[in-house]
C-alpha positions in Angstrom: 16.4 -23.0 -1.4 16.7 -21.7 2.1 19.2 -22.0 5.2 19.2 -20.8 8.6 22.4 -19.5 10.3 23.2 -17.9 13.7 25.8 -15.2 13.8 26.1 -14.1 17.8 22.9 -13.8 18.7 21.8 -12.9 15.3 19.6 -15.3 12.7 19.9 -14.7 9.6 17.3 -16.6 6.9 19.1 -16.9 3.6 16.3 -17.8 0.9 18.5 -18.4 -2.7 16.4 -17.2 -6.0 16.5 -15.9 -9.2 18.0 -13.1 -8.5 21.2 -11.0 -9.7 22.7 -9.1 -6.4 22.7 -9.9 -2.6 19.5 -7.7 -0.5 20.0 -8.2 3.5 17.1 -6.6 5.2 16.2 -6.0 8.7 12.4 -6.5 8.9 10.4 -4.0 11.3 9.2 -4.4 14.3 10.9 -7.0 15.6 14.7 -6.7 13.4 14.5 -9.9 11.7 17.3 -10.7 9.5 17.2 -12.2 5.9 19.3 -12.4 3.2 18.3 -13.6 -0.5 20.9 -14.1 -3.1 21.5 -15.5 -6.2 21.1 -19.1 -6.7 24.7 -19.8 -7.0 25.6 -18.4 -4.1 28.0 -20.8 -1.9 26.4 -21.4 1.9 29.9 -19.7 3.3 29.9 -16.5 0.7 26.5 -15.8 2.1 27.7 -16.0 6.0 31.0 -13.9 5.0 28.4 -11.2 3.7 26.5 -11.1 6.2 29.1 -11.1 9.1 30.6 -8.3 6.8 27.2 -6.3 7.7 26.7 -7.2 11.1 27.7 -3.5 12.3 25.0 -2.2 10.1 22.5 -5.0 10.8 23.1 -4.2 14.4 22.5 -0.9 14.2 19.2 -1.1 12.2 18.4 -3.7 14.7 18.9 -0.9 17.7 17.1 1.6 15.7 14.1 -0.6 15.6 14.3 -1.4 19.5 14.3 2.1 20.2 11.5 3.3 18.4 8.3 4.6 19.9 5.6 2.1 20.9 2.1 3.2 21.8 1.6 2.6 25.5 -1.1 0.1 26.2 -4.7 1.3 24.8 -7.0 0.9 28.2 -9.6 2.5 26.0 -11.0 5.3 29.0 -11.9 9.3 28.6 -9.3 11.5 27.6 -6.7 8.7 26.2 -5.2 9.4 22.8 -5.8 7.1 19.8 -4.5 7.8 16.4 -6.3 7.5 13.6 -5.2 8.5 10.0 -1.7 9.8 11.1 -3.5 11.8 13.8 -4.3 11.8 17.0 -7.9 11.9 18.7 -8.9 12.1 22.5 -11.7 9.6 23.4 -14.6 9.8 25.1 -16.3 6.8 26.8 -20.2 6.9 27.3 -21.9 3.5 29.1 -25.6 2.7 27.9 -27.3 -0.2 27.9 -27.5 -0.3 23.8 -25.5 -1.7 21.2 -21.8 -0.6 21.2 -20.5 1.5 18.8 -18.1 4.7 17.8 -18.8 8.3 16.6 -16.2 10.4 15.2 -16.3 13.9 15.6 -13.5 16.3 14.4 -10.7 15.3 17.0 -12.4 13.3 19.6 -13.8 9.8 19.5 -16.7 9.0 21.0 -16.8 5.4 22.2 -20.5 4.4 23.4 -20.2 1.1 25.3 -22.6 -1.4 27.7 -21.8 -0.6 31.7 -18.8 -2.3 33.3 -17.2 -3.7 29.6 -13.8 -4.6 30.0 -10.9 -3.5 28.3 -10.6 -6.6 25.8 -14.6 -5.6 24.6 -14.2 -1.9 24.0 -10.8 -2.8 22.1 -12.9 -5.4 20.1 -15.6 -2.6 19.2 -12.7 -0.2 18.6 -11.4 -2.5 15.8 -14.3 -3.6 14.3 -14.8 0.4 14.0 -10.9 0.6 12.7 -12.4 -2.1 9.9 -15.3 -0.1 8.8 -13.1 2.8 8.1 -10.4 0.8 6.0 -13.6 -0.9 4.0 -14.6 2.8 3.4 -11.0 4.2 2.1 -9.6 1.0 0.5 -12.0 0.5 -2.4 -11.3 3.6 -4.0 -7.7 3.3 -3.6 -7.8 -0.1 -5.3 -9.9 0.8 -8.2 -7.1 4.0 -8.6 -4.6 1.5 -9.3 -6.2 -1.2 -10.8 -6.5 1.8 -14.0 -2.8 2.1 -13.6 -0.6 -0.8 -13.0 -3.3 -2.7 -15.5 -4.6 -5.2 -12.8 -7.3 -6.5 -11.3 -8.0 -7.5 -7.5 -9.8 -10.3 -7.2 -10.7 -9.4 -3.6 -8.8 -7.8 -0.6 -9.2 -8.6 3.2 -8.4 -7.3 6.4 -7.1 -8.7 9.7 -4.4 -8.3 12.3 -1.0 -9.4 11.3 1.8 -9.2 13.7 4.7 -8.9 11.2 3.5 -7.2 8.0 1.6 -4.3 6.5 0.4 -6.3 4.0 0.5 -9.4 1.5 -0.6 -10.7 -1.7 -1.5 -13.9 -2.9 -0.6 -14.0 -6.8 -2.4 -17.0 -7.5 -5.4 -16.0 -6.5 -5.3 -12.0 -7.2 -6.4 -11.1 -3.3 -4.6 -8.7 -1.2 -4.3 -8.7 2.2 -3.9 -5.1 5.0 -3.4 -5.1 8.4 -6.0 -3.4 10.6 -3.4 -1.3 12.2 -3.0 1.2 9.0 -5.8 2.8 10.0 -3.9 4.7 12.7 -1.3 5.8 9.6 -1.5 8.6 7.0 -3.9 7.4 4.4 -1.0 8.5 1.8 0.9 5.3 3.8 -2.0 3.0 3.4 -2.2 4.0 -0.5 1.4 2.7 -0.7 0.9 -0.6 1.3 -1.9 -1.1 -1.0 0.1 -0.1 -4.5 3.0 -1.9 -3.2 0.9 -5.5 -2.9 -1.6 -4.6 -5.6 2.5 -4.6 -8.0 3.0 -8.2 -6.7 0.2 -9.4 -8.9 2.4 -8.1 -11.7 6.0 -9.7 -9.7 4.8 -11.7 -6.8 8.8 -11.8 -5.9 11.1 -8.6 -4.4 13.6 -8.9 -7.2 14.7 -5.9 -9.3 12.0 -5.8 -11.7 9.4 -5.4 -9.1 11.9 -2.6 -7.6 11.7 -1.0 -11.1 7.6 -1.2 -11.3 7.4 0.5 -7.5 10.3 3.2 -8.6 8.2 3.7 -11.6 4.4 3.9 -9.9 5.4 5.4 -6.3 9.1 7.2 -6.7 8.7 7.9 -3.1 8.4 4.7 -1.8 11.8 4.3 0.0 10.6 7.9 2.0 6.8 6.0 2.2 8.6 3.1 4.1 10.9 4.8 6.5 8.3 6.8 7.4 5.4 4.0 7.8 8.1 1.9 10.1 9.4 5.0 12.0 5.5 5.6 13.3 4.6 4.7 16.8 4.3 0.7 17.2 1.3 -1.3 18.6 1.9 -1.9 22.2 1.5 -5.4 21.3 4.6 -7.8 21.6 5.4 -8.8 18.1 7.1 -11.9 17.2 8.2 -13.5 13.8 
């Protein structure tokens, strides 16, 4: 069961499960609001909680609006891209060949066709960012699956505007975002644990707390950290 309601200029999704305490969360980048609680919870006991939080939503809300954003990527020599957590100068090269990246200690070499625009060298730039997750993700997976005691059926990657990541626990896939690439690889291993445990609880109630506590202690410190890094330039929305 789920409700909407509108405190100021504040919405706050109130989702009603299985559950035995109250978690309000301000979801990064854009400071959604939800709040799930157990399923006995009365419509106006769930509003008086949350207007009861609306300092602290508020200021998790301004934290989020104030934190760095890449400026817009116009993918020319000398800009800096990040990639793993670091950042890289690029170099720009026009030939009359194929496009494609190098990658050579700090610099990126990014070898395009005479007069592409900005929208085709950011479409070779993350088809490159794709290659690269393919080439870490795999091992990360097979890691866990020896661990938590699962298996993947499959994982894919695309461009999601309001997640890391997601799991589908019917069907055993996982799902990144392309952007990770630009983060620590220690904060893609976490994404990837923390969806690769929803195929053991494919809900965030307290038992899945318990099985991230017990696999990746650090996870609270993993999270701040992953949404406290600079965020795509992109306008996100819900």
């Amino acid at each position: 069961m789920s409700e909407v309601f509108e405190l100021g200029e504040i919405t706050v999704n109130v989702t009603l499960k299985s559950v035995k305490n109250v978690h309000l969360t301000v979801h990064p980048p854009e400071g959604r609001v939800t709040l799930v609680a157990p399923m006995s919870t009365r419509p106006e006991v769930a509003r008086a909680y949350a207007i009861s939080k609306l300092g602290w939503i508020r200021l998790q809300q301004q934290a989020l609006r104030d934190q760095a954003r890449e400026t817009e990527r116009r993918y020319i020599e000398r800009e800096s891209h990040q990639l793993w957590g670091r950042n890289h100068l690029m170099t720009v090269i026009e030939e009359d060949t194929k496009p494609f990246v190098k990658l050579d200690h700090r610099r990126i070499t990014l070898t395009v066709r005479p007069g592409s625009d900005a929208a085709k060298r950011a479409e070779v730039m993350h088809e490159w960012h794709k290659r690269l997750l393919h080439a870490a993700v795999p091992d990360m997976i097979e890691r866990w699956e020896a661990r938590l005691g699962v298996r993947v059926a499959g994982y894919f990657l695309q461009r999601m505007k309001t997640k890391w990541g997601s799991c589908n626990h019917a069907a055993g896939n996982i799902r990144l975002n392309t952007e990770l690439v630009k983060k620590p690889k220690d904060l893609v291993e976490y994404v990837v644990v923390h969806e690769m445990l929803h195929l053991l609880e494919p809900t965030h109630n307290e038992r899945f707390v318990a099985l991230l506590t017990r696999h990746w202690p650090q996870w609270q410190e993993s999270r701040r950290e992953l949404n406290a890094l600079p965020l795509s330039s992109e306008t996100w929305s819900a």
